[in-house]
N, C-alpha and C positions, 0 to 999 in steps of 0.2 A: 047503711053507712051515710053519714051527711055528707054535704060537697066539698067540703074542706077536707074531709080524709079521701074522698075520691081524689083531690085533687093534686092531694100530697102523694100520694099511691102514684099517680099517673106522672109527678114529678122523678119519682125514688126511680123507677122504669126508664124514665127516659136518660135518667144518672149513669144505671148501670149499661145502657144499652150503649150510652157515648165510652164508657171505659171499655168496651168489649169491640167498639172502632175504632180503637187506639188500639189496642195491639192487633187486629188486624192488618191496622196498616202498617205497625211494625213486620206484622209478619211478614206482610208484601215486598216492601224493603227490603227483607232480610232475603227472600226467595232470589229479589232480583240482584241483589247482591251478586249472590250465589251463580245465579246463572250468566252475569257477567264474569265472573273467577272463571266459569266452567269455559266459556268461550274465550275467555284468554290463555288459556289451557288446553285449545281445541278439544276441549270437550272430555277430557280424560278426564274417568273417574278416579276416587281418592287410590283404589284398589290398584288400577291400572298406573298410578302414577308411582304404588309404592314398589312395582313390580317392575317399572321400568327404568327406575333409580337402581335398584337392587341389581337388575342384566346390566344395566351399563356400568355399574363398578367392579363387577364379578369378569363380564367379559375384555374389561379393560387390562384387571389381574392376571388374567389368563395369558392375556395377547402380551405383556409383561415377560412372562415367565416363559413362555415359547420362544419370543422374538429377543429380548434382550437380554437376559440370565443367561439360556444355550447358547448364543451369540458370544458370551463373555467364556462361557465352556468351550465353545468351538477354537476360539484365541488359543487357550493354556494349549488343549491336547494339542494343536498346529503346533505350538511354542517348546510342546516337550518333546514331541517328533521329531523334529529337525535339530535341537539339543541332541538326544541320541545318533541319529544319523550321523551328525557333526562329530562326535565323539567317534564315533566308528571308521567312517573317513579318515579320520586321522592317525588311528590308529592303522588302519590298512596303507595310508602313503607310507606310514615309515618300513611298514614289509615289503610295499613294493618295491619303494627307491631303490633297495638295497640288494633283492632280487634281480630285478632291470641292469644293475650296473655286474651282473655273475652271468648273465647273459643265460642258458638254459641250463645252470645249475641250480640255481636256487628257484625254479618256475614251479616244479611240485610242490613247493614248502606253501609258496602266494595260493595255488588254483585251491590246496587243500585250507587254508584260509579263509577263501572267498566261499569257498563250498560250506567251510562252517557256517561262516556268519548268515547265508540261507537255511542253513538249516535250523537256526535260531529261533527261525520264524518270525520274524522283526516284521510285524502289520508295514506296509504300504512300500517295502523295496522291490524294487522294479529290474534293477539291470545294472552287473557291476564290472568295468572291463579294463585294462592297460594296454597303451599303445608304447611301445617303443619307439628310439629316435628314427627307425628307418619307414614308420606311420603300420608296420606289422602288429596284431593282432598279438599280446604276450598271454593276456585270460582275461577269457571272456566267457560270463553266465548272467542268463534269468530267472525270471521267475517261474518260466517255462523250463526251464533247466533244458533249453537250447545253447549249444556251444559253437564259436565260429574256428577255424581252422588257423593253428599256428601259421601256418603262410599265407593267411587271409592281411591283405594290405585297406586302410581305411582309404577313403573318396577323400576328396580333394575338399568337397563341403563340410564334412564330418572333421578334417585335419582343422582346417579355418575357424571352425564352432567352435573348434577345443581353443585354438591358439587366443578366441577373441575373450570365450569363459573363462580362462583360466584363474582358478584363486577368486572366483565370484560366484554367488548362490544365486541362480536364475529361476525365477517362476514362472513355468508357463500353462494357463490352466490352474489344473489341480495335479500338475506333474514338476518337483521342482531338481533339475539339476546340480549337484555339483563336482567340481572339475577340478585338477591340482595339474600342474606344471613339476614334473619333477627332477630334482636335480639329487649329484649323489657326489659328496667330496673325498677326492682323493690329493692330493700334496698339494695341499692347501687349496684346491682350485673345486670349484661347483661344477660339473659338468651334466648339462641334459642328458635323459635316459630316457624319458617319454614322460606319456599322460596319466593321468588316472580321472576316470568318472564313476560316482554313482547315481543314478535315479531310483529316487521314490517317487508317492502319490501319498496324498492324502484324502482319493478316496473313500478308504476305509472309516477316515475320519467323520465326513460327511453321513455317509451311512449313518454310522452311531448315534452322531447329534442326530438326525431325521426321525430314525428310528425311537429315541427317546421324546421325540418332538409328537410321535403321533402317538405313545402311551399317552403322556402329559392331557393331549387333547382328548383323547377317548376316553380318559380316567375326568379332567375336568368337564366335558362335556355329561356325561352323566351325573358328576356329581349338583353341575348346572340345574337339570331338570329337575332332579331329584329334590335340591333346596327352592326348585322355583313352584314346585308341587305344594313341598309345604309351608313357603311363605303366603302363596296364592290362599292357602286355609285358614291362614291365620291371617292375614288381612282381610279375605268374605268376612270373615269375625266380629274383625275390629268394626267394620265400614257397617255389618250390619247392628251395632250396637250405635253407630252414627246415628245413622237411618230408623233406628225406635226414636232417638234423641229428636231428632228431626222430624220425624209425625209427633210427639208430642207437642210441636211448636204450632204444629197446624194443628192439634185440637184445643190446642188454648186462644188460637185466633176464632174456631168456633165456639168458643164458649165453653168447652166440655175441659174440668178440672179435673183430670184422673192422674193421681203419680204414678209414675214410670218403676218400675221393678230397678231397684238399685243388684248390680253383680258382678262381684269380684272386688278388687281393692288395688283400682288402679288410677287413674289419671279421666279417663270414662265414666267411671263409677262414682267420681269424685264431681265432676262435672253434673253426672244425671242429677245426683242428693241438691245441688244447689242449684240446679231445675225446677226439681219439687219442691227448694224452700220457695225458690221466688214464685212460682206458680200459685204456693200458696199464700204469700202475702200479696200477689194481686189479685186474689178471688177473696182473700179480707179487705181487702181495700175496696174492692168492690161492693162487699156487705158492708162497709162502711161509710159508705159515699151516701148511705140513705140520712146521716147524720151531720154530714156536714153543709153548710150553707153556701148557694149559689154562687156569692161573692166569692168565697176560697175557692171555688173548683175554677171559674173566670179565670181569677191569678192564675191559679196553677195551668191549664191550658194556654193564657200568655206567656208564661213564663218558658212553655215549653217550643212554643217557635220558633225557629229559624227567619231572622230577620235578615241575616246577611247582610251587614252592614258593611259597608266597602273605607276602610280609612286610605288617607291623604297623606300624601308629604309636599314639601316646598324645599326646592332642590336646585343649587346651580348647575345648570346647562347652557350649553352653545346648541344652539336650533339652523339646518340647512337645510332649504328647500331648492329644487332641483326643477326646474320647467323645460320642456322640448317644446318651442316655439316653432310652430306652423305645422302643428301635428294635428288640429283640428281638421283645415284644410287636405293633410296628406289623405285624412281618415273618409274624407268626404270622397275621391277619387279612385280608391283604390278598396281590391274586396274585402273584407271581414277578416279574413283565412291570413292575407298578406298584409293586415295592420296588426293584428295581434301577434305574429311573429316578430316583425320590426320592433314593435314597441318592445316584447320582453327581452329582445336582443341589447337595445338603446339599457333597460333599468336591470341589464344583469348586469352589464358592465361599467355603469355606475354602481350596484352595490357592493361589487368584486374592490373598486377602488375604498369605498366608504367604508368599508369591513378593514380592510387593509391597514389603517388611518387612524382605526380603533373607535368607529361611529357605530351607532345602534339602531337599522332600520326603522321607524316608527309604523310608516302606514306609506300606502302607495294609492294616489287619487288621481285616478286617469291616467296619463303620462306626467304627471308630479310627483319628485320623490320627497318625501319628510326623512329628516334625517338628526339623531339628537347623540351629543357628541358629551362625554361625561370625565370627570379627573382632571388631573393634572393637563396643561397644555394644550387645552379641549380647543381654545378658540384658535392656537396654529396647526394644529389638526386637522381641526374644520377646511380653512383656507386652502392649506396642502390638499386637500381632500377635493376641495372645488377645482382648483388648478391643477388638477390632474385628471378630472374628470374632462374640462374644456379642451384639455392637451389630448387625451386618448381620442374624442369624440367626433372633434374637428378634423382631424384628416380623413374620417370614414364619413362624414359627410361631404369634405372635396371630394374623397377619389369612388362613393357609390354615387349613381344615378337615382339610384332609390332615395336618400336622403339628401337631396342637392340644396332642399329649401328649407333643410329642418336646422336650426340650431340650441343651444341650450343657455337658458339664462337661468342664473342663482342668486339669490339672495340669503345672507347669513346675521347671526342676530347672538346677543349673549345677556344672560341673568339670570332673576330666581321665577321658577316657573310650579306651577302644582302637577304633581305625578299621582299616578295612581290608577287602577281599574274603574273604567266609567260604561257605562253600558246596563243594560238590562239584565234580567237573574236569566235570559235562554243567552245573551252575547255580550261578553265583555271585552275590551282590549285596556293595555296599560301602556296609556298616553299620555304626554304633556299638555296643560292646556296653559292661558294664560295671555298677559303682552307680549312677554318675549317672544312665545310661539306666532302671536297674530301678527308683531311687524317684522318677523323675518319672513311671512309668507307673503307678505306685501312687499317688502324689500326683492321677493322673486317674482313679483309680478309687476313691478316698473322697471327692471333689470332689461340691459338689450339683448340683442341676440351675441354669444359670445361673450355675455360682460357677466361679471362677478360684483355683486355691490354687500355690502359688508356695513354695519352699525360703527357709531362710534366707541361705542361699550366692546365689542369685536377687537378695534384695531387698537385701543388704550393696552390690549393683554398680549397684542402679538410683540415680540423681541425686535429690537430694533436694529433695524437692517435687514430681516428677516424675507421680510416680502413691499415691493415697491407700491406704493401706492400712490392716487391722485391725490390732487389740492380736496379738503372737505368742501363739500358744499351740502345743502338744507332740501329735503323735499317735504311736502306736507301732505302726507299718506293717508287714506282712506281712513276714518272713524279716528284717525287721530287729532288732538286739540292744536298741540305745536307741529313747527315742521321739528323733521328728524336730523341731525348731521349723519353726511354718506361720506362713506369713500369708494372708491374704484380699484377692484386690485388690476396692476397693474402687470398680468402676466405676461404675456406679449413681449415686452420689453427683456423683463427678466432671462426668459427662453432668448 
């Protein structure tokens, strides 16, 4: 071979070796992709994720159907119980009143009534009895089919109970009372004749729902595992037809072009098939790259970089910066441990105020705060924002010993300034830069302690009357050509 086909040879090789570093490094990419997904996920796999979606919707249906369906079944049956009960009651005052007022003629018609209506068998009645006017026992039974004695007189608490029940439905527990006051008219007049009570429960009630409450579970509960069995089979499945997908990836980052067995006809299968097309036009494109010239493959690797290029705008803002004067000196005296608490104490409570205000932290440089203020009524915002920081800041350095020498000066500033992400491709921040930003920082660096000094451009936008200010006067600030006009707000006075 001459040295020109040697050297086109050694050219063609070196073509395809750079396409076969190109998806490499996609694949790499792609891995760590993946394994940051996975760690944000703590790490569950797709299998595990599809089985813990499936138990939290399933056991959530469940706890559903336990807790607040039976819940709503517990209501009715309560609701139909005590409908009957009420029904029965009522029917037995009108036997008894009339009984009560024949005195011990008509007692066996009532005791064989009450007898009935146990023997009904009416789930949850407890105990059903008549007192007459003189607090004597007229009939009395349980559910024990215990009887008390026609000359049996009630207590004194028992009389009271009834006198306070009477004609009210009492719950107490899961035992509910109820009590009638009876009267019986004769020539035209009502006259008392005694009491009437019956007690049920509705523990039977409870029962029931419980009882169906632990079918429910043990029937869901199985059927739980049973579906959690075979979804768990059918996601290994799925995840393992992922995972062919996914080593394919990695032999096309080694260089090895093998297509993937295409199986079934679904969304996976559909996926693999345009795997292997694209796998295979980039192992054409590979055999093809011996044909095409250096110059096009150039482009196309420029073309294919990430420049990151950061754009710009130009924006009106109002700019505050915030200085604790004699913080250097505090810093020099006092230990490490007990200046960085102080300070973040001093700049939480300026940004509590400057958030409040409607200001947008920018950056924090030492004990300096930048602070950029946007919209409508930005530049009395700002001000409000200073004078209130002066206002909170100052009695806590009168009344602590720890801050006795520290005070705060600001300076604030207004116009069009450039925003945007500035910074390196590992650290960027999105900051104002510009004049407005640089003489409002100046504006807080000639500022006194406790004073507020503010642009002309500032105070032209504040409402008149709004906030008191000095006579202007001219300073002529660092790097700048003219002096500036200041003002001085005057809060002190205002307060």
């Amino acid at each position: 071979m001459t040295q020109q086909q040697l050297d086109r040879q050694k050219l063609e090789e070196e073509q395809i070796e750079a396409e076969i570093g190109l998806l490499r490094a996609w694949q790499s990419n792609l891995n760590a992709a993946l394994r940051r997904q996975q760690e944000s996920f703590v790490r569950l796999t797709l299998q595990k994720k599809y089985l813990l979606t499936f138990s939290s919707i399933f056991l959530a249906a469940l706890s559903y159907i336990i807790f607040e369906i039976f819940a709503s079944e517990k209501e009715e049956l309560i609701r139909l119980s005590e409908k009957n009960f009420m029904t029965t009651f009522q029917t037995m005052n009108s036997i008894g009143a009339e009984a009560l007022s024949t005195g011990d003629q008509d007692k066996l018609v009532l005791r064989a009534f009450v007898r009935e209506v146990f023997n009904s068998k009416l789930d949850g009645l407890e105990e059903i009895f008549f007192l007459d006017a003189q607090r004597q026992f007229y009939v009395y039974q349980n559910v024990r089919g215990e009887e008390i004695s026609d000359t049996a007189v009630a207590s004194d608490s028992l009389w009271n109970a009834l006198e306070l029940q009477a004609d009210e439905k009492v719950k107490i527990g899961n035992k509910i009372y109820l009590t009638k006051k009876l009267f019986y008219e004769a020539n035209g007049q009502n006259i008392f004749v005694g009491y009437s009570r019956l007690l049920f429960t509705i523990d039977h009630i409870n029962e029931l729902v419980e009882r169906k409450q632990r079918q429910v579970l043990i029937i869901g509960s199985t059927g739980f595992l049973v579906a959690l069995v075979i979804l768990g089979i059918v996601t290994a499945l799925f995840v393992k037809r992922v995972q062919i997908l996914n080593n394919g990836t990695k032999q096309v980052s080694k260089g090895i072009f093998e297509p993937l067995p295409v199986k079934g006809n679904d969304e996976i299968s559909e996926l693999t098939d345009s795997f292997n097309k694209m796998m295979i036009a980039v192992k054409e494109r590979l055999m093809m790259s011996r044909y095409v010239s250096q110059t096009t493959l150039g482009m196309i690797r420029k073309a294919g970089v990430d420049d990151a290029v950061q754009d710009g705008l130009k924006e009106e803002i109002c700019v505050l910066f915030s200085d604790v004067r004699g913080f250097t000196a505090f810093a020099e005296v006092n230990e490490p441990q007990y200046v960085i608490a102080r300070l973040n104490r001093l700049l939480n409570l300026q940004v509590e105020i400057i958030k409040r205000y409607g200001g947008d932290i920018d950056k924090f440089v030492g004990d300096e705060v930048m602070a950029v203020f946007r919209g409508s009524a930005k530049e009395q915002r700002a001000v409000a924002a200073a004078v209130a920081i002066q206002e909170k800041l100052q009695p806590i350095f009168k009344a602590e010993e720890a801050f006795s020498r520290l005070r705060i000066g600001i300076g604030i500033n207004s116009g069009v300034a450039v925003t945007g992400n500035i910074g390196s491709a590992e650290r960027m921040d999105f900051t104002a830069i510009g004049d407005v930003v640089n003489t409002a920082a100046r504006l807080c660096s000639v500022a006194k302690a406790d004073e507020i000094l503010i642009a002309e451009e500032v105070a032209n936008h504040l409402p008149k009357g709004s906030v008191m200010l000095s006579e202007p006067f001219t300073l002529l600030l660092k790097n700048k050509l003219y002096a500036v006009t200041i003002y001085r707000v005057l809060y002190d006075e205002v307060s």
